[in-house]
C-alpha positions as CSV (number, residue, x, y, z in Angstrom):
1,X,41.3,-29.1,-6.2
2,X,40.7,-27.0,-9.2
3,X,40.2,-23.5,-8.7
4,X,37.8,-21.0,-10.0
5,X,39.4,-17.5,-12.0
6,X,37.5,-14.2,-11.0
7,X,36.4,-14.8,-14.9
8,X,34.6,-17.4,-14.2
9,X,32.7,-16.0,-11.0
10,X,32.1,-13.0,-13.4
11,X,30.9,-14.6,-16.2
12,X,28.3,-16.9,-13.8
13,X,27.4,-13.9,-12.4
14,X,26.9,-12.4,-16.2
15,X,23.8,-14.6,-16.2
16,X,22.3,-15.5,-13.7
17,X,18.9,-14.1,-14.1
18,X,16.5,-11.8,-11.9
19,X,13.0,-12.5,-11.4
20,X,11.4,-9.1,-12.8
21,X,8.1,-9.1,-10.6
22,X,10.6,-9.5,-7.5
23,X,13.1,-6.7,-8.4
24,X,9.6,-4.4,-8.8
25,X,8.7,-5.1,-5.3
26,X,11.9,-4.7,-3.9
27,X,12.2,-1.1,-5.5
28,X,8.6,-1.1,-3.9
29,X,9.9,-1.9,-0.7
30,X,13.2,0.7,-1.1
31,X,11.1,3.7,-2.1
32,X,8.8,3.3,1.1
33,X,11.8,3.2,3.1
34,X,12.8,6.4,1.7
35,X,9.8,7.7,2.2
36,X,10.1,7.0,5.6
37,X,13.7,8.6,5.4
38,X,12.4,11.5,4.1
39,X,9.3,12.2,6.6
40,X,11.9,11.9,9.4
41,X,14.1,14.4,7.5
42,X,10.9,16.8,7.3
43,X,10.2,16.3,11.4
44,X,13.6,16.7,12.1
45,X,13.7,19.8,10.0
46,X,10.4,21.2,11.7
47,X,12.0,20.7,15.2
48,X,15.0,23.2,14.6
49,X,14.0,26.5,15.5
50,X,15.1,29.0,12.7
51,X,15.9,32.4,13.0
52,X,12.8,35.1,12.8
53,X,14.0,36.5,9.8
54,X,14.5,33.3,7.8
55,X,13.9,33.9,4.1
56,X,10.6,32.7,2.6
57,X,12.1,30.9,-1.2
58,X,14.2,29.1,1.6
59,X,10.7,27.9,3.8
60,X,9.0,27.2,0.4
61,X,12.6,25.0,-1.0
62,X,12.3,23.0,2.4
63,X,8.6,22.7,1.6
64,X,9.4,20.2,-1.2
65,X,10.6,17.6,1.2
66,X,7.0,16.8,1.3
67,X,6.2,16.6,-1.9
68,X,9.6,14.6,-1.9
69,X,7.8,12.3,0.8
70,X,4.9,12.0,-1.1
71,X,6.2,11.5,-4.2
72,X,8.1,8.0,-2.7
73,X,5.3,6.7,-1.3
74,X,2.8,7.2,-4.4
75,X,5.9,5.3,-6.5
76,X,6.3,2.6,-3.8
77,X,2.8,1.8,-3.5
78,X,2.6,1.8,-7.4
79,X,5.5,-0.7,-8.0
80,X,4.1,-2.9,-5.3
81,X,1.3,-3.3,-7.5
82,X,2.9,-3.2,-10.2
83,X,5.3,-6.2,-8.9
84,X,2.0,-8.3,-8.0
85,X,1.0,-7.9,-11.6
86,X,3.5,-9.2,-13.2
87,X,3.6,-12.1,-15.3
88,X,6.5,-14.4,-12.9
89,X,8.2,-16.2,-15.9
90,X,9.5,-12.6,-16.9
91,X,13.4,-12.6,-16.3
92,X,16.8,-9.9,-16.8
93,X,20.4,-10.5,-16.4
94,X,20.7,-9.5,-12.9
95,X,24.6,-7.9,-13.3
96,X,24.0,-5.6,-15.8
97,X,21.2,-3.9,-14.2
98,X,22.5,-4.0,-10.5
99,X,26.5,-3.2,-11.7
100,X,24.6,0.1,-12.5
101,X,23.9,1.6,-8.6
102,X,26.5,3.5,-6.7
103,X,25.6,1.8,-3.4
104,X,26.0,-1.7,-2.5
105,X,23.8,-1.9,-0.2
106,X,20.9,-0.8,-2.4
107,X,22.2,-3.2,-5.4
108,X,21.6,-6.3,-2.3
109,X,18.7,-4.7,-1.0
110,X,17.0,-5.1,-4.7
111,X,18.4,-8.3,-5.6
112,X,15.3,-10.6,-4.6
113,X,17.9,-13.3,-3.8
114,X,19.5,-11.7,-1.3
115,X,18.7,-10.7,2.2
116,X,17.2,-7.2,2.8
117,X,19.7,-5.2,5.1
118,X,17.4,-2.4,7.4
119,X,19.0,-0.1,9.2
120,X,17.1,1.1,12.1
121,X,17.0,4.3,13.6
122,X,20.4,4.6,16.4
123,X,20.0,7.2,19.4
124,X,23.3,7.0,20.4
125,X,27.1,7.7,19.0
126,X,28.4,10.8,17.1
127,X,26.5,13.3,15.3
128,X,28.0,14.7,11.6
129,X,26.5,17.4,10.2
130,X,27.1,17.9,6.5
């Protein structure tokens, strides 16, 4: 049995190629969930109860998750269309551009040949706060 050198795997991985209209509807599909993310952030935000004396620049800065919010879902509704217009035959190296995000799970989530991963919402376990 012949085996296969992490060069090899690389360089396959070096080109195989990603569908251009599917990568722009996957970022469609990431920056609704983010927007999403961010409107929870905003009612979570509005359920604490600050102080009385809480300083107005500090209302207005938490103001901007909105504009955040809507921001996302402007962009995700404009790269879904974007993605459906397209021409299909349009195709990048897919390593070069995904080897360039920080998180893995984003790179998979926008690879068009890979499965989504969605992470719903848990009510239970531990709490962090920054």
């Amino acid at each position: 049995m012949i085996g296969i050198s992490p060069e090899m795997v690389s360089h396959a991985l070096e080109h195989r190629d990603l569908p251009l209209d599917a990568l722009a509807g996957r970022i469609g599909d990431e920056l609704d969930t983010l927007a999403r993310l961010s409107a929870e952030v905003q009612r979570a935000l509005s359920m604490c109860h600050f102080a009385e004396h809480t300083d107005i620049e500090a209302i207005r800065g938490l103001q901007g998750i909105d504009r955040i919010t809507q921001a996302l879902e402007d962009l995700g509704r404009l790269m879904a269309a974007v993605s459906t217009e397209m021409p299909q035959d349009v195709k990048l190296h897919a390593v070069p551009i995904l080897s360039r995000l920080r998180l893995h799970e984003l790179a998979q989530n926008l690879d068009p040949s890979a499965e989504r991963v969605v992470h719903e919402e848990e009510d239970t376990g531990e709490i962090q706060w920054f």
